[in-house]
C-alpha positions as CSV (number, residue, x, y, z in Angstrom):
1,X,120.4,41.1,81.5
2,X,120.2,37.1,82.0
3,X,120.2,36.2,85.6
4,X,123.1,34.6,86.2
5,X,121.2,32.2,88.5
6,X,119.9,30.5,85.8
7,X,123.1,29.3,84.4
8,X,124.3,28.6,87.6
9,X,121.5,26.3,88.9
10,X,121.6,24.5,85.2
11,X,125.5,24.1,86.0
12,X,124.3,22.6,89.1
13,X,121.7,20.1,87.7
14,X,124.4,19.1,85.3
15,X,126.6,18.2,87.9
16,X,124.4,15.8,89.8
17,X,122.6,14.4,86.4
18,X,123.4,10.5,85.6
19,X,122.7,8.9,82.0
20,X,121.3,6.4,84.4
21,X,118.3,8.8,85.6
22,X,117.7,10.1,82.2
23,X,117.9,6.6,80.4
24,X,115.1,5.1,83.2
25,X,112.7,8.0,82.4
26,X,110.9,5.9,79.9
27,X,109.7,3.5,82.1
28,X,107.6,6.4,83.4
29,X,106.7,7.7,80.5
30,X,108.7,10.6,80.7
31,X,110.2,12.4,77.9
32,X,113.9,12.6,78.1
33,X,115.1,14.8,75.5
34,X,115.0,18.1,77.2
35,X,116.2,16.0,80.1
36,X,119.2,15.7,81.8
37,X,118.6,13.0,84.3
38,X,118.7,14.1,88.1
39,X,116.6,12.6,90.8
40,X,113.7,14.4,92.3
41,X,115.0,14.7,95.7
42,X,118.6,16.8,94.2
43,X,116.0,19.1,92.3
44,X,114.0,19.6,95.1
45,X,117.7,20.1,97.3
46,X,118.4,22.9,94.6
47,X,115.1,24.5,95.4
48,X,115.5,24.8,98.8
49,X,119.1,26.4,98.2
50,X,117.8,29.1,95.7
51,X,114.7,29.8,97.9
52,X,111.2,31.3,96.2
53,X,112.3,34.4,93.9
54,X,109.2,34.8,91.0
55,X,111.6,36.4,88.3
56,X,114.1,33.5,88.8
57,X,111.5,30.9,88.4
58,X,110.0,32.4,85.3
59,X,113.0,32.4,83.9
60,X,114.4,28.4,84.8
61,X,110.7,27.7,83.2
62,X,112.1,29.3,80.0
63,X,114.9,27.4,79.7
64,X,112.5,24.4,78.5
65,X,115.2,22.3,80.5
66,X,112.7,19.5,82.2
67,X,114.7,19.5,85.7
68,X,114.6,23.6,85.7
69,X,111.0,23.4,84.9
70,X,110.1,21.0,87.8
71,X,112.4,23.0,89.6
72,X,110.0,26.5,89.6
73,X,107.4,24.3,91.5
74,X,110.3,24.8,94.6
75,X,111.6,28.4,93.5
76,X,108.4,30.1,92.5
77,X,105.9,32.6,95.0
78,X,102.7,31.1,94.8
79,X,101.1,34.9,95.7
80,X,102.5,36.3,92.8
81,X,102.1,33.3,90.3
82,X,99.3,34.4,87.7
83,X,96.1,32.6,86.1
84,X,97.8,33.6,83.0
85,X,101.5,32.8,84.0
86,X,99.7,29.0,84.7
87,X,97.8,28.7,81.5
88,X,100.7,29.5,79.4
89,X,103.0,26.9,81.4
90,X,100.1,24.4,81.1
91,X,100.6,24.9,77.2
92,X,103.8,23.9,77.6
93,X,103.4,20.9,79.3
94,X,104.6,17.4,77.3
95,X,104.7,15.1,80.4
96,X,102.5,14.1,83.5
97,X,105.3,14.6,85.7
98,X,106.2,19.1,85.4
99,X,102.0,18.8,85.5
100,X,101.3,16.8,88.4
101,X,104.6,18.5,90.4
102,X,103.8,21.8,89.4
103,X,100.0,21.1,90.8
104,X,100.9,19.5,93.8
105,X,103.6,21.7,94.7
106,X,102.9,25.1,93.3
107,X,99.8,25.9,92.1
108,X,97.3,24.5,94.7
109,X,98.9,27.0,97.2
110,X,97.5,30.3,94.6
111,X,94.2,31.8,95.0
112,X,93.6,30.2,91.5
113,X,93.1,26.3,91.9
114,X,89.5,26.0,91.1
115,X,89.1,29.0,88.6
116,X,91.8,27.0,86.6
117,X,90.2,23.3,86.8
118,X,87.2,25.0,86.1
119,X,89.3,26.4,82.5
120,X,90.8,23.5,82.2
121,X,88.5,20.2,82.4
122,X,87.4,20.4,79.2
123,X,90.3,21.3,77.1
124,X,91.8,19.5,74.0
125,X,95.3,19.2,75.3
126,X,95.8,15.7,77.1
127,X,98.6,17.2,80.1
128,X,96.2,20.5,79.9
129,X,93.3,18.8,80.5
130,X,95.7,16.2,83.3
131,X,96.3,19.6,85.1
132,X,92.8,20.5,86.0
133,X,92.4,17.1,87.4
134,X,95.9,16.5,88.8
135,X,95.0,20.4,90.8
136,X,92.2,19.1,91.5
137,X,93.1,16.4,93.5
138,X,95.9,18.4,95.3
139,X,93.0,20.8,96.5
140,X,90.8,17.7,98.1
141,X,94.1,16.7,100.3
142,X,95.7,20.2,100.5
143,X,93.0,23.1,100.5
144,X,92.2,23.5,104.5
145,X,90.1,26.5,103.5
146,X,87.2,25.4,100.6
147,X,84.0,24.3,101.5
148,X,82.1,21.3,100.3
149,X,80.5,23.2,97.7
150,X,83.2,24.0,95.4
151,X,84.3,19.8,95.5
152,X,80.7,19.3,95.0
153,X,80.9,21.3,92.2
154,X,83.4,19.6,90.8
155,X,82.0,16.4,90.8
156,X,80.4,17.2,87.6
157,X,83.5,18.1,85.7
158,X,84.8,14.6,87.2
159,X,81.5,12.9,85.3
160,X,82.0,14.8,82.3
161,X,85.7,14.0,81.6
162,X,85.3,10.9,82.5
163,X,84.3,9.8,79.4
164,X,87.9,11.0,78.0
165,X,89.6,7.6,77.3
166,X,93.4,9.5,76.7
167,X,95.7,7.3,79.4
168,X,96.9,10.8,81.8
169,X,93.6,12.1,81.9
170,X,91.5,9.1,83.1
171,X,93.9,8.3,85.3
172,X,94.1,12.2,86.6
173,X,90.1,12.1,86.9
174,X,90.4,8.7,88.8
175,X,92.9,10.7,91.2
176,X,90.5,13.4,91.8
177,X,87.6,11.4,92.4
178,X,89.1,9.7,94.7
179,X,91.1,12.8,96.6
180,X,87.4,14.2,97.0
181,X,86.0,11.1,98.3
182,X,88.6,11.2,101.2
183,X,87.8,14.9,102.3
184,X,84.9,14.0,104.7
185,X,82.0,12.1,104.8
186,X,79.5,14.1,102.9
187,X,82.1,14.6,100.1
188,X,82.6,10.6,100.8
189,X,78.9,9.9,100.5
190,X,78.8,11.7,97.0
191,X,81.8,10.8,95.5
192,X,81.3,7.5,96.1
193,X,77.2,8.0,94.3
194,X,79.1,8.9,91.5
195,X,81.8,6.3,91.2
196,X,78.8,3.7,91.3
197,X,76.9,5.2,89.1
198,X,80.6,5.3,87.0
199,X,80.9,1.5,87.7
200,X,77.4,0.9,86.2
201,X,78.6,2.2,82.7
202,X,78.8,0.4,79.5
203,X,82.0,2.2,78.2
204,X,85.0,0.8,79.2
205,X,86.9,4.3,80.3
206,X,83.9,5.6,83.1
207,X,83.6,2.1,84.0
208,X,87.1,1.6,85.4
209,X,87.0,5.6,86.8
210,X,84.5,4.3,88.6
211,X,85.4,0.6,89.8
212,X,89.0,1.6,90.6
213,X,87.1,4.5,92.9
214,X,84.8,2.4,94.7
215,X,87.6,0.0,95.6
216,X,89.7,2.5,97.1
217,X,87.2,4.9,98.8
């Protein structure tokens, strides 16, 4: 049986949607057709209401509605969310903003962060391929419990993709570069080695990855 939740929270989002919202989602290069056009902070309201319940948020991410979908970032237990469960959503994915909400929100809190950048980094999708790099840089601010090593590590992904000259990626591998850079010093020291050595290139996508690093780190 349908939970009736769903329908009820789509009710909801109905209610406090504007053809305003949805008509400005252009300028951020947001998709609006499965939109209906509520601000972030009355999605994240609704999440807070419904509290985390797994079932409910797999099924609001069904519902292909975009608010529902940003809305399992709020609703869903990160414990029980599943390497699988996050590669299929990834596949789904046809704007920066479910990828970079669902990262910064949801996902860096599972045990799975760096098993999925490491799945990710190289993959052909453009908001697949944002998502290792968009989880990435939640971990640098957000992970309290990683060592050096595993950023380190990472650093070479980073170098690799940064060679990718699609607009959400370079700017996602930018973000990480820089969120490992501002860990601590020793992640500091060779983040910002690799942003110069970034800076130094003579293709045009590595070179700003790298500039736009060493000006902010």
């Amino acid at each position: 049986m349908a939970d009736p939740r769903v329908a009820q929270a789509l009710v909801w989002l109905e209610q406090h949607a504007s053809k305003s919202v949805r008509d400005g989602m252009s300028r951020y290069a947001i998709p609006s057709a499965r939109a209906l056009g509520v601000k972030m902070g009355d999605i994240q309201k609704l999440g807070k209401r419904l509290g985390r319940d797994h079932a409910l948020a797999l099924a609001l991410w069904r519902t292909g509605v975009y608010e529902a979908q940003m809305l399992c970032a709020y609703v869903d237990e990160p414990a029980r969310v599943t390497r699988a469960q996050m590669h299929a959503q990834a596949l789904d994915f046809d704007n920066w903003a479910v990828c970079d909400t669902l990262c910064f929100a949801l996902w860096v809190r599972t045990p799975h962060g760096f098993a999925m950048v490491r799945k990710w980094a190289t993959h052909r999708d453009e908001f697949v391929k944002r998502a290792a790099f968009a989880l990435l840089a939640s971990l640098a601010l957000k992970d309290k419990e990683s060592g050096d090593a595993q950023f380190l590590a990472s650093l070479r992904l980073i170098e690799t993709a940064s060679s990718d000259e699609r607009n959400f990626v370079m700017k996602a591998v930018n973000w990480a570069l820089r969120g490992i850079g501002r860990r601590n010093a020793k992640l500091r020291k060779a983040a910002v080695a690799l942003a110069r050595k970034l800076a130094a290139s003579q293709a045009a996508t590595p070179r700003w990855i790298g500039k736009d690093a060493l000006r902010q780190l």
